[in-house]
C-alpha positions as CSV (number, residue, x, y, z in Angstrom):
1,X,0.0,0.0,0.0
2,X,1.5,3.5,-0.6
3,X,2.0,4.0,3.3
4,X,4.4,1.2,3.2
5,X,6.5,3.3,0.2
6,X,7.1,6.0,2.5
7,X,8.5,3.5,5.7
8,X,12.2,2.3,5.8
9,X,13.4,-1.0,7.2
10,X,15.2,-1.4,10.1
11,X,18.9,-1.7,8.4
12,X,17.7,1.6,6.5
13,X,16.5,3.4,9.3
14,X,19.6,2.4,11.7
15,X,21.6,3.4,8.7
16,X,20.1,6.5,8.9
17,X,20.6,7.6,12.2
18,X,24.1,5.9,12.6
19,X,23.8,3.5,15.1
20,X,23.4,-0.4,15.3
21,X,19.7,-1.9,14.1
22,X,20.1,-4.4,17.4
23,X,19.8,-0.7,19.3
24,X,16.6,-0.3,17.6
25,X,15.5,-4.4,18.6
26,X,16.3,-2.8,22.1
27,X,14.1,0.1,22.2
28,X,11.5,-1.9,20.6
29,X,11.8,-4.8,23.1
30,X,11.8,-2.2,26.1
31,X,9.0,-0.2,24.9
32,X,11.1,3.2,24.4
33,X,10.5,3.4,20.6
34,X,8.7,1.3,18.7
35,X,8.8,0.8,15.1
36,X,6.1,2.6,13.2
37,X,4.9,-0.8,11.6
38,X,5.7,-4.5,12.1
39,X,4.7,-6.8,9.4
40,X,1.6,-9.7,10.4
41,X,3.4,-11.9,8.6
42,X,6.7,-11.9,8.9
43,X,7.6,-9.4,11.7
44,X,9.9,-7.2,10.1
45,X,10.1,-3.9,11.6
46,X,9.4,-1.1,9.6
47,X,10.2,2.7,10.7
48,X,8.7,6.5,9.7
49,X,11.0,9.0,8.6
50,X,9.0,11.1,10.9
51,X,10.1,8.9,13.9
52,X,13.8,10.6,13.6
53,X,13.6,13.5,15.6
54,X,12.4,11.5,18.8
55,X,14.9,9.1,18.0
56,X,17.5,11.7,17.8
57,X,16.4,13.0,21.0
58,X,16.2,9.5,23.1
59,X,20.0,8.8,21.4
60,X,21.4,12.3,22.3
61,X,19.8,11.5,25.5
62,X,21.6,7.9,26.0
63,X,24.8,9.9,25.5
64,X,24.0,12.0,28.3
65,X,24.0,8.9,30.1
66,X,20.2,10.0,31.0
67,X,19.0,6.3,32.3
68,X,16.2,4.5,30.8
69,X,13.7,5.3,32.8
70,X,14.0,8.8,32.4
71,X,14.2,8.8,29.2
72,X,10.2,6.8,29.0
73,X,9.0,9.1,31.2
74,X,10.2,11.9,29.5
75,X,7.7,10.7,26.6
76,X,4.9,9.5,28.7
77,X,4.4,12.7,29.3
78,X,6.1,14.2,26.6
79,X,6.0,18.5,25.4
80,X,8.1,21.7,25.3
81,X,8.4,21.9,28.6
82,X,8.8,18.1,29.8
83,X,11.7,18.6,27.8
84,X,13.1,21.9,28.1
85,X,13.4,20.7,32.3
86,X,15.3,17.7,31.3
87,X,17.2,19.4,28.6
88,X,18.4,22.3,31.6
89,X,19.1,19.4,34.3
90,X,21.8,17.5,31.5
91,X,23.0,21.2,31.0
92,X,23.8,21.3,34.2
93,X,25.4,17.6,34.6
94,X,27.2,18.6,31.1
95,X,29.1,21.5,32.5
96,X,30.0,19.7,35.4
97,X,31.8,17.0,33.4
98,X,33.3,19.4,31.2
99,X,34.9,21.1,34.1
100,X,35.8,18.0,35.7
101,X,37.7,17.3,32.1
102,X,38.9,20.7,31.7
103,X,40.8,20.4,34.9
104,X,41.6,16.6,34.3
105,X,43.4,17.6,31.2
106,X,44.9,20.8,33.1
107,X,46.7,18.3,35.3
108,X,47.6,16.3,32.7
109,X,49.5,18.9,30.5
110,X,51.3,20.2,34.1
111,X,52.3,16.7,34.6
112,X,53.5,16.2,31.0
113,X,55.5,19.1,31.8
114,X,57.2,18.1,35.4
115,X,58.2,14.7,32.9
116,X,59.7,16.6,30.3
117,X,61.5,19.2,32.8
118,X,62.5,15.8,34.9
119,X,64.4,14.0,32.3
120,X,66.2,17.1,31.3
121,X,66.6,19.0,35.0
122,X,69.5,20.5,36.8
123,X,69.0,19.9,40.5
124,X,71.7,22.8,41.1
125,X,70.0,25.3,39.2
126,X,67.9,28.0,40.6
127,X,65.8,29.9,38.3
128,X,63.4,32.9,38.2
129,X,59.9,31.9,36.4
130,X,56.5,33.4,36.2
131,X,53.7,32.3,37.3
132,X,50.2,32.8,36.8
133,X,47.9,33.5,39.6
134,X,46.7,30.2,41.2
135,X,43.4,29.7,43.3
136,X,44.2,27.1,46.3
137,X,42.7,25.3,48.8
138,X,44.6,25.6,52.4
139,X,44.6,23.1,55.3
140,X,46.4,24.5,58.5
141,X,48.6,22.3,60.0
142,X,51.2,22.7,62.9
143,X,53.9,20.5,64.1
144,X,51.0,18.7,66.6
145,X,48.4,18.0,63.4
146,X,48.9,14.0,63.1
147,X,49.1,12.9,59.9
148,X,45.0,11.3,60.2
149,X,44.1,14.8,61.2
150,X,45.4,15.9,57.6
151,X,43.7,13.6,56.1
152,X,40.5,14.1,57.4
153,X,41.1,18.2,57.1
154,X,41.7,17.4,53.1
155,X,39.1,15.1,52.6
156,X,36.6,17.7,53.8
157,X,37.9,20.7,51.5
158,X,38.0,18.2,48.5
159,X,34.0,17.6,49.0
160,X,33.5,21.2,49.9
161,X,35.4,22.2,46.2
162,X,33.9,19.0,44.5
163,X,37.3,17.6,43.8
164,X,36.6,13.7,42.5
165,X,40.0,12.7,43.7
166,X,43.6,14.1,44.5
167,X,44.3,13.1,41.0
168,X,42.3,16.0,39.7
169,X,44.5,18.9,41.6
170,X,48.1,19.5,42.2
171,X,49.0,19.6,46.3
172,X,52.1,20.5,48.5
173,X,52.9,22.5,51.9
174,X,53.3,26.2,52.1
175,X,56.2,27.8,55.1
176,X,56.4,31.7,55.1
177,X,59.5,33.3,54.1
178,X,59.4,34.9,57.4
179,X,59.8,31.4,59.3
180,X,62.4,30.6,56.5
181,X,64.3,33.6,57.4
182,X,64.0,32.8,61.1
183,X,65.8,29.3,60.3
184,X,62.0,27.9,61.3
185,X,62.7,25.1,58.9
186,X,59.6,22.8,60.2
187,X,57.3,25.7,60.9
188,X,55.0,24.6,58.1
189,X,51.7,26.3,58.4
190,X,49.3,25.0,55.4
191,X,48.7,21.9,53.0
192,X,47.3,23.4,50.0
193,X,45.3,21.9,46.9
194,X,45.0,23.6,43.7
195,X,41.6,24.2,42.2
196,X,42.3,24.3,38.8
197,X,38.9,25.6,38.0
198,X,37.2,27.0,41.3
199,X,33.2,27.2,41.6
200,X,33.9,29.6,44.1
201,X,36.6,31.7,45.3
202,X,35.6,32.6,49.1
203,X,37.8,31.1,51.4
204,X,40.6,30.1,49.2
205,X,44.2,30.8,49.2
206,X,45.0,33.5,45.9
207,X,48.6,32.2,45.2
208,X,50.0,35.8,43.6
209,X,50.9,35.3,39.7
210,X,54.2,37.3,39.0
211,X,57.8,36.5,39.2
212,X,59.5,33.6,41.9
213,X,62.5,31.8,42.4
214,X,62.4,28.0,41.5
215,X,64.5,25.2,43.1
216,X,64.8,21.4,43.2
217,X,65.8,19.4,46.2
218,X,66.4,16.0,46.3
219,X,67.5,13.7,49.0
220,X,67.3,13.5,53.2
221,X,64.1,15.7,54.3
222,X,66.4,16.9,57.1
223,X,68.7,18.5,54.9
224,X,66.8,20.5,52.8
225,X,67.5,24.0,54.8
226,X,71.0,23.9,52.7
227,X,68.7,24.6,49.8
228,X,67.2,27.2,51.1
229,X,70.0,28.7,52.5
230,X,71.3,28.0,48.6
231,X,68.2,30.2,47.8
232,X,68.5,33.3,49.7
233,X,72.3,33.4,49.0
234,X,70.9,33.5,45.3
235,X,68.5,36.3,45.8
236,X,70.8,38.3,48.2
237,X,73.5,37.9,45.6
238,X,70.8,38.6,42.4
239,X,69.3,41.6,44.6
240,X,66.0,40.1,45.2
241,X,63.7,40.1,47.7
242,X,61.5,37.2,48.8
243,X,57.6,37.4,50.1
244,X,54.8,35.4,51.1
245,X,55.1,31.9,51.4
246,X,57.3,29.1,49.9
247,X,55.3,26.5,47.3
248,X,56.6,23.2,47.8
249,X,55.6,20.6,45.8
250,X,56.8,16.8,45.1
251,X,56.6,16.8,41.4
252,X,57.5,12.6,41.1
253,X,55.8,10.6,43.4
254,X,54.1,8.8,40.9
255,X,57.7,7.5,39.2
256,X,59.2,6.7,42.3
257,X,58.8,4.8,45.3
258,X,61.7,5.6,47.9
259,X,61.4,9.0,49.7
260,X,64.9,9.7,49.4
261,X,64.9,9.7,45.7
262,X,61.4,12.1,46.1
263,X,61.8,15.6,44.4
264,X,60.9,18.6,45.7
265,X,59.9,21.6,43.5
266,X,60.3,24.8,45.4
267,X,59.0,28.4,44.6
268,X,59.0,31.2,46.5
269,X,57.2,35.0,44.9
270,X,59.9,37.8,44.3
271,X,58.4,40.4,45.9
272,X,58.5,43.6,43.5
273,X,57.8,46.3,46.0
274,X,61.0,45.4,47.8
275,X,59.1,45.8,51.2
276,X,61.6,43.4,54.2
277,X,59.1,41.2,56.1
């Protein structure tokens, strides 16, 4: 009959739209889109072209990971607004994950860049860089916080900034200049997190984007005062004065195992105002 000129098959139909025809057995079999005719006799499936745009619509769905039963409610009740709700809500979950990879890949290209910079480094050298400006998350600790106080004090401010995992951030310790200066090697006072992206800036730590000095140290923990001393020797003799707080950061933990072999990249702001602490 001429009705049955304008359907397509199921091959044609999955063709049509890109995906498997199984995927259209599926939706058939669940009830979340049947085929516009099956045959009496021998129960091919047959499908109108005026069927694509829901299709396209449950499949752009799917990829949203919307579940199933969403997705039949959705047309239950089906109109402009049943839809322009769900549509908002995905929005929503969409930005999230593109954040979340945003950020992934962030950390990515940084650690791409410790590995390049670690197969070609000169632990002697001390540098000036710049920096951009760097939104963090700090944790105060003293020489009395255990080290299960520090994780619990983390594990709260990486649910508070809707940090997945560690993975997602780069972390370290933070010790003024001023306890520095004072020989306070051990008077660390923060454990901070970067927020690559932040959803919000109150409360966090605005590390200052401009000039610092950069240093590697590797070996015993207990020794790494020489290198500071190695590092105000080099500003004093360069003219330079130091502010804020000292980054440090172990930039190959995840290529090594031992501690000893564990190295530390330190940087410290320049201040340009040439104000002493």
């Amino acid at each position: 009959m001429d009705t049955n000129a304008k359907l397509l098959t199921i091959g044609q139909f999955a063709a049509l739209h890109g995906i498997n025809k199984k995927t259209l057995m599926w939706y058939d079999e669940i009830g979340l889109f049947k085929p516009a005719l099956i045959h009496p006799e021998n129960g091919y499936r047959y499908y109108n072209y005026h069927q694509s745009a829901l299709l396209e619509t449950i499949l752009m769905l799917r990829e949203l990971d919307v579940p199933v039963s969403e997705i039949q409610t959705f047309i239950a009740h089906r109109s402009a607004e049943t839809l322009q709700k769900l549509l908002d809500k995905n929005i929503l979950l969409l930005d999230k994950k593109i954040a979340h990879m945003q950020a992934m890949r962030k950390n990515l290209s940084t650690r791409r860049q410790h590995i390049e910079h670690l197969l070609h480094m000169d632990l002697s050298e001390i540098r000036r860089i710049k920096k951009d400006a760097s939104c963090l998350v700090t944790v105060p600790i003293d020489k009395q916080t255990s080290y299960d106080e520090q994780v619990e004090m983390i594990l709260e401010e990486t649910q508070k900034y809707q940090l997945r995992r560690l993975h997602d951030a780069s972390y370290g310790t933070m010790i003024s200049v001023k306890s520095l200066l004072e020989k306070q090697f051990e008077d660390y006072s923060s454990l901070f997190i970067e927020i690559p992206f932040p959803i919000q800036s109150e409360g966090l730590h605005m590390q200052p984007a401009g000039d610092y000095l950069q240093a590697f140290y590797q070996g015993d923990w207990n020794q790494m005062s020489a290198k500071y001393e190695e590092i105000f020797s080099y500003a004093k003799d360069h003219n330079l004065q130091l502010s804020g707080y000292s980054y440090e950061m172990i930039i190959n933990d995840n290529v090594t195992e031992s501690m000893e072999n564990y190295i530390v990249q330190i940087e410290i702001p320049v201040c340009s105002d040439r104000i002493l602490l």
